[in-house]
KETORKE-403972 format. One line per 5 residues: number of its first residue (from 1); their letters; for each residue y, z, x of N, C-alpha, C. Coordinates in nm, 3 decimals, m for minus. Atoms other than C-alpha are relative to their C-alpha. Layout:
BEGIN
NUM = a = Y:Z:X:Y:Z:X:Y:Z:X; ...
END
This chain:
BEGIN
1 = xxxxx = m0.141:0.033:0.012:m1.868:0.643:0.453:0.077:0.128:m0.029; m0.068:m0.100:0.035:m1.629:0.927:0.493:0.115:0.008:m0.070; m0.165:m0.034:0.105:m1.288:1.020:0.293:m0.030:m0.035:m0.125; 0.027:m0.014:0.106:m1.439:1.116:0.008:0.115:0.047:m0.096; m0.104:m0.039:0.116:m1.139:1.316:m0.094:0.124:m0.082:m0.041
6 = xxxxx = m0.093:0.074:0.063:m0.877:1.206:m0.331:0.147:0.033:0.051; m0.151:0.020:m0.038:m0.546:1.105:m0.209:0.081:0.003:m0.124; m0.052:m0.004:0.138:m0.232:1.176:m0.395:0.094:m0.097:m0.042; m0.015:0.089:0.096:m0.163:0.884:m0.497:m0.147:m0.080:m0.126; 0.087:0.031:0.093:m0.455:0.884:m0.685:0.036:0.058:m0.099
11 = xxxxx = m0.011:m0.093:0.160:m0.426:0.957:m1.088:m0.152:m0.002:m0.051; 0.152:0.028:0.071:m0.797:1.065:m1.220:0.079:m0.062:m0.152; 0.041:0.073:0.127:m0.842:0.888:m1.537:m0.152:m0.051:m0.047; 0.111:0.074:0.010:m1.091:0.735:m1.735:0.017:m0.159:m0.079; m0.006:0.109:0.085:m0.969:0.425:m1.845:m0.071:m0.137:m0.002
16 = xxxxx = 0.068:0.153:m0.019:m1.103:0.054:m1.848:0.077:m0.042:0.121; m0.049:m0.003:m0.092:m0.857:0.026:m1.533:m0.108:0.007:0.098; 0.070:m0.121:m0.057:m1.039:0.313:m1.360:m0.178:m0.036:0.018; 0.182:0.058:m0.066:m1.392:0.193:m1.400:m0.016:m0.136:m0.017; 0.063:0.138:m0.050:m1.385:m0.150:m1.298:m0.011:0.079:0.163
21 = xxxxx = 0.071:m0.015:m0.138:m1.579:m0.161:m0.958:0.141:m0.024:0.110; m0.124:0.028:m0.117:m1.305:m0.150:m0.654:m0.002:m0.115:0.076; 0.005:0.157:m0.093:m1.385:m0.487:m0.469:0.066:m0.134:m0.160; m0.041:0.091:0.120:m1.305:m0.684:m0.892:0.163:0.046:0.074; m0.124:m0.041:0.018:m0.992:m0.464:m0.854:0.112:m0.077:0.130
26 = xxxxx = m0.090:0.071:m0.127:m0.865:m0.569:m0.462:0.014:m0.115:m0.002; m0.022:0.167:m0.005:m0.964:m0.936:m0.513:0.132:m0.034:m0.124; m0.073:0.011:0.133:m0.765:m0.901:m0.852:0.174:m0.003:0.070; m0.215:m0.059:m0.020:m0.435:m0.738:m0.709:0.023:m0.103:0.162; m0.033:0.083:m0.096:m0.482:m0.982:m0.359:0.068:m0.139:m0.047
31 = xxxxx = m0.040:0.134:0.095:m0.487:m1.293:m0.624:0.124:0.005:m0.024; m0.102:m0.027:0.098:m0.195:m1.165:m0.819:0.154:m0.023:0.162; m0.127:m0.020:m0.109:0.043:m1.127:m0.515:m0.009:m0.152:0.107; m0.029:0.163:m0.056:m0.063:m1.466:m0.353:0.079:m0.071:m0.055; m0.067:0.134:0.124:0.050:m1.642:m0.696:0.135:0.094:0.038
36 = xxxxx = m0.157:m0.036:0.031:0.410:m1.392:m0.702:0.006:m0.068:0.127; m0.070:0.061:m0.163:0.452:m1.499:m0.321:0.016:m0.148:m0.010; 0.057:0.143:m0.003:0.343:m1.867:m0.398:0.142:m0.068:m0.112; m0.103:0.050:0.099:0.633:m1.873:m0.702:0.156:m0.094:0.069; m0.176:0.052:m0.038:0.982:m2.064:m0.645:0.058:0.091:m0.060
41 = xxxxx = m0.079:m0.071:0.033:1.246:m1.832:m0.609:0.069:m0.007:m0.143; m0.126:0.004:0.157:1.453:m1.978:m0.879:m0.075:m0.020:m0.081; 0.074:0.005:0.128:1.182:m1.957:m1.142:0.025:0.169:m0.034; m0.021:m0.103:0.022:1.351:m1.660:m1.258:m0.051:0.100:m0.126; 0.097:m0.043:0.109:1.163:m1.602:m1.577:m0.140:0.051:0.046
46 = xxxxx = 0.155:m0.010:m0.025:0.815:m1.638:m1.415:m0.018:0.158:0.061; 0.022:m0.125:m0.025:0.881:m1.318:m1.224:0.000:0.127:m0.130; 0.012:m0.106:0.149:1.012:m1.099:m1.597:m0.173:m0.010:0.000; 0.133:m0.048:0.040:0.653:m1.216:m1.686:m0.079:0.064:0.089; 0.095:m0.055:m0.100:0.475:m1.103:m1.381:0.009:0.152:m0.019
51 = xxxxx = m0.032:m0.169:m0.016:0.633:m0.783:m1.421:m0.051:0.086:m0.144; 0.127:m0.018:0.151:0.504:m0.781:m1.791:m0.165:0.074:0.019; 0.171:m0.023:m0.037:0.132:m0.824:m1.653:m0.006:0.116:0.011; 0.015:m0.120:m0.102:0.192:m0.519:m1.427:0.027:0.111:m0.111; m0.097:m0.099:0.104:0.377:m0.311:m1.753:m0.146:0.018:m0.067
56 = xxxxx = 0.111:m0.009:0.149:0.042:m0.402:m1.969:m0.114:0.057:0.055; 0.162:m0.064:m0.081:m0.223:m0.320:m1.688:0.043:0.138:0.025; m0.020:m0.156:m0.066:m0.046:0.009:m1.596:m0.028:0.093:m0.169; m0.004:m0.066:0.085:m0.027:0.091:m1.957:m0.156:m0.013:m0.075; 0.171:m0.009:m0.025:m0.392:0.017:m1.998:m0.076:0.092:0.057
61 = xxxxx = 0.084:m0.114:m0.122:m0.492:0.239:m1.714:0.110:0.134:0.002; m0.077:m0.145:0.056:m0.253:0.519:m1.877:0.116:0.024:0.145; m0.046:m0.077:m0.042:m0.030:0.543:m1.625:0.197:0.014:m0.025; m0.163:m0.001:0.035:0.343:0.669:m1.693:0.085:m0.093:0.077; m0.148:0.090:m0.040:0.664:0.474:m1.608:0.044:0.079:0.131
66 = xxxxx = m0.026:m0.085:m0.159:0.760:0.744:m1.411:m0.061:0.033:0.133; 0.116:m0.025:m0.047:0.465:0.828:m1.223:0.040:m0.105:0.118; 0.000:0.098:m0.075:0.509:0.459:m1.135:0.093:m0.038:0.118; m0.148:m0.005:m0.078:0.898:0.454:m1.018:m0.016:0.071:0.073; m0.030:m0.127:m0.116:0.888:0.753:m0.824:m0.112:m0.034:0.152
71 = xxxxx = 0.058:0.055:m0.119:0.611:0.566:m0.612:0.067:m0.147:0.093; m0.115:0.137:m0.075:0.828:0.247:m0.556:0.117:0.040:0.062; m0.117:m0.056:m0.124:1.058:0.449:m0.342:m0.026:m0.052:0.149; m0.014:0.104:m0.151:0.922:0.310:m0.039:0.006:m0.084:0.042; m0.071:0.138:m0.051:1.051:0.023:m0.109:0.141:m0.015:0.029
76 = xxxxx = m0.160:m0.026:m0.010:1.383:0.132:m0.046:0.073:m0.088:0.135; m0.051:0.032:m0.123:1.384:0.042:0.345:0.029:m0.202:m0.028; 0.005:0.126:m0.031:1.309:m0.332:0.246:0.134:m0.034:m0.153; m0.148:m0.005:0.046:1.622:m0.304:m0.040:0.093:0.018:0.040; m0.150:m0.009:m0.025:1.894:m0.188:0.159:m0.014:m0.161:0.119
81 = xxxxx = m0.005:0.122:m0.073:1.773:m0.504:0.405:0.077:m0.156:m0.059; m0.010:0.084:0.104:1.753:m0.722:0.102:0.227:m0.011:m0.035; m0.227:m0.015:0.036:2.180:m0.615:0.006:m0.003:m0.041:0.119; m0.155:0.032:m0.113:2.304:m0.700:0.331:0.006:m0.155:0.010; 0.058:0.151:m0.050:2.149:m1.046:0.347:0.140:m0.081:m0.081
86 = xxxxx = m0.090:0.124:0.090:2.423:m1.234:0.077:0.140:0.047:0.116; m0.097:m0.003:m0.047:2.672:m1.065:0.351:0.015:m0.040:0.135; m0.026:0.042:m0.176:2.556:m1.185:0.698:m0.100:m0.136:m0.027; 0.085:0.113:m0.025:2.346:m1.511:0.602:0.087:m0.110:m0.054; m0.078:0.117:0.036:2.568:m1.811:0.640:m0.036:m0.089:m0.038
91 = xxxxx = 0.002:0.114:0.182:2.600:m2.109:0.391:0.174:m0.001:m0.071; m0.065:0.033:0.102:2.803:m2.215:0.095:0.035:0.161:m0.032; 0.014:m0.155:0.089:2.970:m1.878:m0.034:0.082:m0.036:m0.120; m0.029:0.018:0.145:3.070:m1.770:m0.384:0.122:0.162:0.012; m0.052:m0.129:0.046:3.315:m1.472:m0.525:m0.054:0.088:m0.093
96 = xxxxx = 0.049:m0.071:0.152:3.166:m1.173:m0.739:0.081:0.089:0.051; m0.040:m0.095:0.019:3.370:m0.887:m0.799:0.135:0.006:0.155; m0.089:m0.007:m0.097:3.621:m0.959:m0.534:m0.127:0.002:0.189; 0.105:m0.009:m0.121:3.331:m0.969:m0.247:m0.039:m0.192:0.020; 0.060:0.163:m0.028:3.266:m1.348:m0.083:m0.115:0.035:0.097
101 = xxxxx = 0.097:0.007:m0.043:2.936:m1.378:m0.066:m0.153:m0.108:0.020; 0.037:0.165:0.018:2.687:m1.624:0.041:m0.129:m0.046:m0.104; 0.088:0.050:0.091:2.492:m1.816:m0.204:m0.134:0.039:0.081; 0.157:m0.017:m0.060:2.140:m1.839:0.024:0.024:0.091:m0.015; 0.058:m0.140:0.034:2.176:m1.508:0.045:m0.006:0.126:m0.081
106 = xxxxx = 0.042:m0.063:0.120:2.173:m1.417:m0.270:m0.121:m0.050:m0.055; 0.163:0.035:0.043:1.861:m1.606:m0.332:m0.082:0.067:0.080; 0.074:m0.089:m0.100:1.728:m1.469:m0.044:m0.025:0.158:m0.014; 0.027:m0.143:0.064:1.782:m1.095:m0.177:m0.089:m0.028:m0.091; 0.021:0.037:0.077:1.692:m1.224:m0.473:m0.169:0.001:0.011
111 = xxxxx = 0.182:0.049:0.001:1.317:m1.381:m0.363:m0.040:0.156:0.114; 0.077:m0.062:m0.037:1.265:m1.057:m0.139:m0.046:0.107:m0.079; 0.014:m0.137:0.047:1.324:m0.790:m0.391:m0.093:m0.029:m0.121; 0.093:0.026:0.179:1.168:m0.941:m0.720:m0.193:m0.034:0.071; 0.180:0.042:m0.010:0.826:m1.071:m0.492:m0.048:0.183:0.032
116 = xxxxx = 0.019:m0.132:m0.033:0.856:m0.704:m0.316:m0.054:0.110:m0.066; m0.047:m0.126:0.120:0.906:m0.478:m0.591:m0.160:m0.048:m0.085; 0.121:m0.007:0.069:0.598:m0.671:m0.739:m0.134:m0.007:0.070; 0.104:0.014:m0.102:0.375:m0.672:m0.470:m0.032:0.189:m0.002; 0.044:m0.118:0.023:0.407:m0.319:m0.444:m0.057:0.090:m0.143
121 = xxxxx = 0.108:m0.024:0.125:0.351:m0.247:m0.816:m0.091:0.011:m0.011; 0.175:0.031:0.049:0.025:m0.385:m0.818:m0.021:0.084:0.099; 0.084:m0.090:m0.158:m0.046:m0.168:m0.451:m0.009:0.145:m0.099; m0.012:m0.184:0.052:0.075:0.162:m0.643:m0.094:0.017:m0.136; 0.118:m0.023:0.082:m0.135:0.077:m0.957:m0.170:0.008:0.048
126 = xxxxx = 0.149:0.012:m0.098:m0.473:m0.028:m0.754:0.013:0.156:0.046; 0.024:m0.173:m0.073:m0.412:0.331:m0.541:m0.019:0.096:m0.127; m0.040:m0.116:0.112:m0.337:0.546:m0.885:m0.100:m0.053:m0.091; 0.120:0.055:0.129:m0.674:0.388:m1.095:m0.110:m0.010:0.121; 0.164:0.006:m0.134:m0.922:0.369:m0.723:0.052:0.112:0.099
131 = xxxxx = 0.006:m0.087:m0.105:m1.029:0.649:m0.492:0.028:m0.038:0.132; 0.024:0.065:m0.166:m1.008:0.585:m0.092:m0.113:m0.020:0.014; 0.108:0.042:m0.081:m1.319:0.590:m0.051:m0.070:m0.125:m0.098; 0.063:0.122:0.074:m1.413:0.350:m0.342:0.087:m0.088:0.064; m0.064:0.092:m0.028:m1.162:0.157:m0.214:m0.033:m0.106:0.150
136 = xxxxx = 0.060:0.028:m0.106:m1.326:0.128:0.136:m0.118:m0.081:m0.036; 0.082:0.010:0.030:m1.633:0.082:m0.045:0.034:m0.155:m0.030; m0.045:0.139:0.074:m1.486:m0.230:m0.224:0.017:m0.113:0.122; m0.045:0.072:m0.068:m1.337:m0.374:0.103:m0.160:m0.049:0.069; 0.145:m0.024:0.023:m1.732:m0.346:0.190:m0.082:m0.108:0.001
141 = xxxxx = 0.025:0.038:0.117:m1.795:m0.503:m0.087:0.043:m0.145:0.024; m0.065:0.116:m0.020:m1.598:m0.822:m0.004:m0.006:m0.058:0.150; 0.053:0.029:m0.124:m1.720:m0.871:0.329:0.093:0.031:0.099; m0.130:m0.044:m0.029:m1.433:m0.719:0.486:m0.117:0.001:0.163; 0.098:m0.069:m0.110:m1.556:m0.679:0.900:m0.047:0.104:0.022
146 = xxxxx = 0.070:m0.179:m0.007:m1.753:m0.344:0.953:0.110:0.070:0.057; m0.106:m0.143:m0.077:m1.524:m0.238:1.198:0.136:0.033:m0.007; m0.115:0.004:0.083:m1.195:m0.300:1.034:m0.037:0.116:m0.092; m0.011:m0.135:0.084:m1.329:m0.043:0.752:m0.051:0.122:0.048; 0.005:m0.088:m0.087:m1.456:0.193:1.004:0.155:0.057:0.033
151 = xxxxx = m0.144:m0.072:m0.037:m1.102:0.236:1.135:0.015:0.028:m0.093; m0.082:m0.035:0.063:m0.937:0.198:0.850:m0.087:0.148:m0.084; 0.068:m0.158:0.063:m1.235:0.549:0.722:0.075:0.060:0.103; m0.016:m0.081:m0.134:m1.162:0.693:1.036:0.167:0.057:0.001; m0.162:m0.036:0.014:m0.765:0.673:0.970:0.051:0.068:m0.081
156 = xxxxx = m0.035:m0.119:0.138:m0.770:0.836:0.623:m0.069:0.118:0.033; 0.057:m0.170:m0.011:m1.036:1.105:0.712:0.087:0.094:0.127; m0.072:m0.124:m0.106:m0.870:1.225:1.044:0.155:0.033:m0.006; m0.159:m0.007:m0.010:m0.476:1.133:0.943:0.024:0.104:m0.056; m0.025:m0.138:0.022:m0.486:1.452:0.764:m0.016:0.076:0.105
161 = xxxxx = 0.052:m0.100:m0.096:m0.655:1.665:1.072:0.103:m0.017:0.068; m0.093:m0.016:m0.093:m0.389:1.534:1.272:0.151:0.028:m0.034; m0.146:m0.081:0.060:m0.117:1.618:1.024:0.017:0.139:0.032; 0.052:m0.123:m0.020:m0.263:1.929:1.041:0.065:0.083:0.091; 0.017:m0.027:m0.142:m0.250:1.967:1.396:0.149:0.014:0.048
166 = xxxxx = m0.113:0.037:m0.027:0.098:1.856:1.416:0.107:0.158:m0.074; m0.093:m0.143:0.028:0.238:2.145:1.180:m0.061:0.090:0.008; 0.063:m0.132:m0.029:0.054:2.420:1.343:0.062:m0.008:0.142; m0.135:0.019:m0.157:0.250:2.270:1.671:0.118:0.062:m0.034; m0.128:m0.033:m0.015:0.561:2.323:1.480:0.031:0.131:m0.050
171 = xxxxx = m0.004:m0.205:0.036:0.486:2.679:1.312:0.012:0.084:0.203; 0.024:m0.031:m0.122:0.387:2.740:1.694:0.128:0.014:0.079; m0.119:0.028:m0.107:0.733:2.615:1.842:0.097:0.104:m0.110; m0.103:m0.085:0.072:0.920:2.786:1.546:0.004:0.164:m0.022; 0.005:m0.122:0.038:0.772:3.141:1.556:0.039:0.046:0.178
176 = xxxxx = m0.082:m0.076:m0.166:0.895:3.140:1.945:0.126:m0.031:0.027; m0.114:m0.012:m0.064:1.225:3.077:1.861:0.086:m0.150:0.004; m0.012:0.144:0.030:1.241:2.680:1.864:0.083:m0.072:m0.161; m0.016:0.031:0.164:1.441:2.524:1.636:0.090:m0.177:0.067; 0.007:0.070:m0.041:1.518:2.150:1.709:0.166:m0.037:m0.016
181 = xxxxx = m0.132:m0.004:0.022:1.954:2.131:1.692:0.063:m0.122:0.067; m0.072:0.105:m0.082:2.041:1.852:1.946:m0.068:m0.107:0.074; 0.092:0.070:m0.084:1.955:1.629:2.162:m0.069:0.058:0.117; 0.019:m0.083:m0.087:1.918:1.893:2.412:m0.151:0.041:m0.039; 0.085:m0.056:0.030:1.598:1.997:2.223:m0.156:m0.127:0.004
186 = xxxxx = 0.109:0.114:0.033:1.446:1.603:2.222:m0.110:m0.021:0.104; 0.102:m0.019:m0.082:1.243:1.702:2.544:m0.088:0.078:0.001; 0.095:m0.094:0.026:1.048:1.956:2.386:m0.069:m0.084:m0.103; 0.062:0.061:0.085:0.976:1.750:2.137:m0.087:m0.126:0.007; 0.097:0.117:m0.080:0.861:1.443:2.358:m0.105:0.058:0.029
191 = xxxxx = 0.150:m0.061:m0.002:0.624:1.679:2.476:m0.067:0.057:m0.055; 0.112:m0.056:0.166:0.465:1.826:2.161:m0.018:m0.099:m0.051; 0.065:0.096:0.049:0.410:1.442:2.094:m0.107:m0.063:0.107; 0.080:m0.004:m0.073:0.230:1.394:2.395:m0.096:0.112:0.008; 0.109:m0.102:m0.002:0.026:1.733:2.383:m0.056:m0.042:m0.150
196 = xxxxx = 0.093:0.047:0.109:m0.039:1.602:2.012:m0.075:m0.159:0.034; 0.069:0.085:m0.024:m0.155:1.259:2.137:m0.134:0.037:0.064; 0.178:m0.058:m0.088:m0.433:1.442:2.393:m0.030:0.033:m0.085; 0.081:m0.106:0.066:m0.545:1.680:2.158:m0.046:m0.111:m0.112; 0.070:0.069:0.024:m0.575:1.368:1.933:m0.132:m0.095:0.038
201 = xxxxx = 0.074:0.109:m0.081:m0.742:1.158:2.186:m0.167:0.112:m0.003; 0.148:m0.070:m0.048:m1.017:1.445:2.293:m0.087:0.028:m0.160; 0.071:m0.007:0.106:m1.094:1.484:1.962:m0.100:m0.093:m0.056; 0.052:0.089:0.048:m1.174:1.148:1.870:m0.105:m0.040:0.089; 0.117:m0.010:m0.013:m1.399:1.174:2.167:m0.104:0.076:m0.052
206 = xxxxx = 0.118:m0.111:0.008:m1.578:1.479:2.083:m0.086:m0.057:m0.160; 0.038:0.069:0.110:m1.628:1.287:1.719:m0.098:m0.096:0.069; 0.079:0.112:m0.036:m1.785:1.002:1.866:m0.107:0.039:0.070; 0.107:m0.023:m0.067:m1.999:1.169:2.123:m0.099:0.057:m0.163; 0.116:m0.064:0.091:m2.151:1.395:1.803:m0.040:m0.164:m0.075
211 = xxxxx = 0.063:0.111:0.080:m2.196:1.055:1.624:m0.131:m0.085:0.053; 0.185:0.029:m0.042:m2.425:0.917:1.873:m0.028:0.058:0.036; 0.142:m0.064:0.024:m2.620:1.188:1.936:m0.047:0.014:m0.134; 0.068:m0.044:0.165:m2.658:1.176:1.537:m0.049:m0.149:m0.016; 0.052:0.138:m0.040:m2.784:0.786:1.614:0.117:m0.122:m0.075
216 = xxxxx = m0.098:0.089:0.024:m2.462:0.630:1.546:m0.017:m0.152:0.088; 0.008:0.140:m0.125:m2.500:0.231:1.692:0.093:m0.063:m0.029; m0.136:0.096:0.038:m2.174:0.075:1.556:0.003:m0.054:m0.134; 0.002:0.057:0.132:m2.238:0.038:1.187:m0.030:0.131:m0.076; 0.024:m0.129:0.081:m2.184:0.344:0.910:m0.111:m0.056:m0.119
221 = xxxxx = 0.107:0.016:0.078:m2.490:0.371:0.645:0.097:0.014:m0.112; m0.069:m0.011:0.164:m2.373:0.251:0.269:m0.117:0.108:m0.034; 0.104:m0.104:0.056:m2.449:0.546:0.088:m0.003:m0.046:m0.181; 0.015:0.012:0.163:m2.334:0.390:m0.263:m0.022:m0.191:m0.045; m0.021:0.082:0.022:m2.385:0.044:m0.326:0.077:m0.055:m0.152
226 = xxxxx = m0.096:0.063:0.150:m2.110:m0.127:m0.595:m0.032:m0.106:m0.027; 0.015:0.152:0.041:m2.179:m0.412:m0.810:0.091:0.004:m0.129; m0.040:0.030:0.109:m2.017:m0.558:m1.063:m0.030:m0.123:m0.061; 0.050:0.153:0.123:m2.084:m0.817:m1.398:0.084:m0.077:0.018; m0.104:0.089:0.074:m1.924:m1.064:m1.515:0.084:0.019:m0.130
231 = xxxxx = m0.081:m0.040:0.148:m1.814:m0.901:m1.785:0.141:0.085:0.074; m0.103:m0.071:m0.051:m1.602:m0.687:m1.555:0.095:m0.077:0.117; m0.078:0.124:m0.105:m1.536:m1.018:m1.313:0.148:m0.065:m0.088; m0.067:0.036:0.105:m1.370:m1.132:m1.667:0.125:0.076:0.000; m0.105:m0.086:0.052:m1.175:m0.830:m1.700:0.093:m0.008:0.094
236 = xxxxx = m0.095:0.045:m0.119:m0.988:m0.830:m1.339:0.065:m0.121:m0.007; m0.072:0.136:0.062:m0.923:m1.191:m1.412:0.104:0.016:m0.061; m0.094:0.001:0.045:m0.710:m1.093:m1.658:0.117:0.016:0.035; m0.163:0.049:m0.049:m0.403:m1.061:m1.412:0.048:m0.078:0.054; m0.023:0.109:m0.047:m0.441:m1.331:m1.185:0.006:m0.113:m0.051
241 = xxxxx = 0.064:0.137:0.098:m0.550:m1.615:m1.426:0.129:m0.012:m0.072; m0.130:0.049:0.070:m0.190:m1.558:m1.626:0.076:m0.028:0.059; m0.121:m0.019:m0.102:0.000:m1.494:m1.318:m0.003:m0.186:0.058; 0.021:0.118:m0.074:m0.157:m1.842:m1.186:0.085:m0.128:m0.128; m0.115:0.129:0.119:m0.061:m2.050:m1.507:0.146:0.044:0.027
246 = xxxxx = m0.154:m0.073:0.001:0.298:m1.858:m1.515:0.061:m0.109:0.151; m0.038:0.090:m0.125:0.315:m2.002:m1.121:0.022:m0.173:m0.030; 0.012:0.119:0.031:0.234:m2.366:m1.199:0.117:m0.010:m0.103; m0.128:m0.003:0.052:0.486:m2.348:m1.459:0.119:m0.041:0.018; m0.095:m0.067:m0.043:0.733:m2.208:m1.256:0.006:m0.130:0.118
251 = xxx = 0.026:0.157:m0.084:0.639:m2.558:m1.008:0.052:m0.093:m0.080; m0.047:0.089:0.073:0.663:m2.749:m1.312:0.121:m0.019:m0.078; m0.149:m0.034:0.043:0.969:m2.623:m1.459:0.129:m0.104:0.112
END
């Protein structure tokens, strides 16, 4: 299993986070985001607590506030979506601040940004407490199909090489002079995405041919096998199992 190295959204640590086995951890944070998705919007409490869980496990597995925020930036594209919705989704509307806007779609902001915002939480804690490659390992681990975690090795180990590849194109175009100003320039640039697609493509043959001559048959050799107790089945539990009562609740309410 390749992509051994650490991505940076990884934080080393050593906490009780950090060494639970990575397959407790994915089933843990898959659970947790079924139950936020599974909530009724207007159980507006049940989410505060969810967001609790996420406050007590991050601060468990040491990781800062900030650390955390500065990774929930890429939820930005699905927030400015979220605002427009109370202004183009017709219904019943209301007045705030001199703006008529419509009720649904203020629930509708409402249920995308609070499930969103916690869906990703749990993604940015899981990444910042598990390696990639434990994380592969885990998916593995959970019977995930072989060749689903093949790609998805294959996508972390080479998406660097082809980053790579890509700004040694543009040192290349910029030390002759290139500098990209208009649209006038977007046909040089179509084709430095096509000369980076070949040079991807031949690569990923020349990979594959060395693999089977190294007796590659369509299945990578586990080199680490993960297990985990029940003592550590217990511990993962601990976010889904509150999040699930909190839900029911949030039904019964």
């Amino acid at each position: 299993m390749g992509a051994g190295h650490a991505h940076r959204l990884y934080r080393h640590g050593h906490s009780p986070v950090h060494r639970l086995p990575p397959h407790c951890k994915l089933a843990a944070v898959c659970c947790f985001v079924l139950v936020v998705v599974s909530t009724p919007r207007e159980a507006v409490w049940a989410f505060a607590l969810y967001a609790v869980l996420l406050a007590a496990v991050a601060a468990v597995a040491r990781i800062p506030a900030g650390y955390l925020l500065k990774r929930l930036v890429v939820e930005v594209p699905f927030v400015a979506f979220a605002l427009l919705m109370p202004f183009f989704v017709p219904g019943e509307r209301t007045e705030f601040l001199g703006l008529h806007l419509s009720v649904a779609g203020l629930w509708g902001a409402w249920n995308v940004l609070a499930k969103g915002t916690l869906g990703v939480a749990a993604s940015v804690i899981l990444a910042s407490t598990t390696e990639l490659r434990a994380l592969l390992l885990g998916l593995q681990r959970l019977r995930l199909p072989p060749l689903l975690v093949q790609i998805a090795s294959f996508m972390i180990r080479y998406g660097d090489v082809v980053t790579d590849e890509m700004r040694r194109m543009s040192v290349a175009r910029r030390s002759r002079g290139f500098e990209a100003r208009g649209v006038r320039q977007w046909g040089v640039l179509a084709k430095s995405a096509g000369a980076l697609f070949i040079r991807s493509y031949e690569r990923g043959e020349r990979v594959h041919l060395a693999m089977v001559s190294r007796g590659y048959a369509g299945t990578m050799p586990v080199i680490d096998e993960v297990t985990a107790s029940r003592t550590q089945w217990a511990y993962a539990a601990a976010l889904p199992l509150p999040a699930l009562v909190v839900c029911a609740l949030g039904w019964a309410l």
